[in-house]
N, C-alpha and C positions, 0 to 999 in steps of 0.2 A: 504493500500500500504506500508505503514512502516515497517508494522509487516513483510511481508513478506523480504523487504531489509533488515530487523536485522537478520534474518534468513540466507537468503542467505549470507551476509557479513560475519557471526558469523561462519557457518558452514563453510565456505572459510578460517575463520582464524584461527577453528580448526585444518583443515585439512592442511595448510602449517605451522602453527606451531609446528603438529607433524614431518612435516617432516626436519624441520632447528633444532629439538629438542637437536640432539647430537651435535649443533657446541659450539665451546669453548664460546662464547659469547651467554647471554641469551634473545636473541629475541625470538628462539623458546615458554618462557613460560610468555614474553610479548604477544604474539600474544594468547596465549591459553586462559591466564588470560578475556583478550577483545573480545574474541570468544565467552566464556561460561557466558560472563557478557550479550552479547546481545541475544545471546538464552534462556538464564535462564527465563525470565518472558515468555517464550511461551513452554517452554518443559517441563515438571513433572522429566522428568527422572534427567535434569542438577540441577533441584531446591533440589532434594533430594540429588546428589551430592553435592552441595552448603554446603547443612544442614549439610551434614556427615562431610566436611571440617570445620565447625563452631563446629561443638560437639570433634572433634579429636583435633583443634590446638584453644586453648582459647582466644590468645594472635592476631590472625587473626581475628576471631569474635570481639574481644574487640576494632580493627583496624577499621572494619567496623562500627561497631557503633558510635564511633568516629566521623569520617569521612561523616557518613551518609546525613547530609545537605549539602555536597558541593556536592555530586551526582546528573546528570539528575535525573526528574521523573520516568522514568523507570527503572533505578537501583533503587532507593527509594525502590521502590515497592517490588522489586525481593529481595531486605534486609529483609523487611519485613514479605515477605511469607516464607523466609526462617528461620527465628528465630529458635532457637535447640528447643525451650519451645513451639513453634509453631506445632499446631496437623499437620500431614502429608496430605497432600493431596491425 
């Protein structure tokens, strides 16, 4: 049951934070940010986005690593599978 409400919420938060994207104020990529955090552990396609965003900006990757213990378990995870050094799924 969870997996599915991380889904449906994530994909809701995708989709209105595309659309608040262009206001002067940044909720738009607050919302996206928490959108692709909670579909990443159930989607292939947002984890290899993940990846690509960890191999292009170093200093993001370096954040999350970081960071990594104050996360739920299911972010944990989704850090994880996403490693740049990490085989693709």
């Amino acid at each position: 049951m969870l997996p599915i409400l991380h889904q449906v919420f994530g994909s809701t938060l995708v989709f209105a934070g595309l659309i608040v994207l262009p206001l002067p104020i940044p909720f738009g990529l607050v919302m996206l940010t928490i959108g692709f955090a909670l579909l990443a552990p159930y989607i292939p396609a947002v984890q290899r986005l993940i990846r690509f965003l960890r191999v292009k900006w170093p200093k993001f990757d370096e954040q999350l690593r970081r960071y990594r213990h104050r996360f739920p378990p299911v972010i944990k995870r989704t850090i994880d599978k996403t490693q740049p050094t990490a085989p693709a799924e």
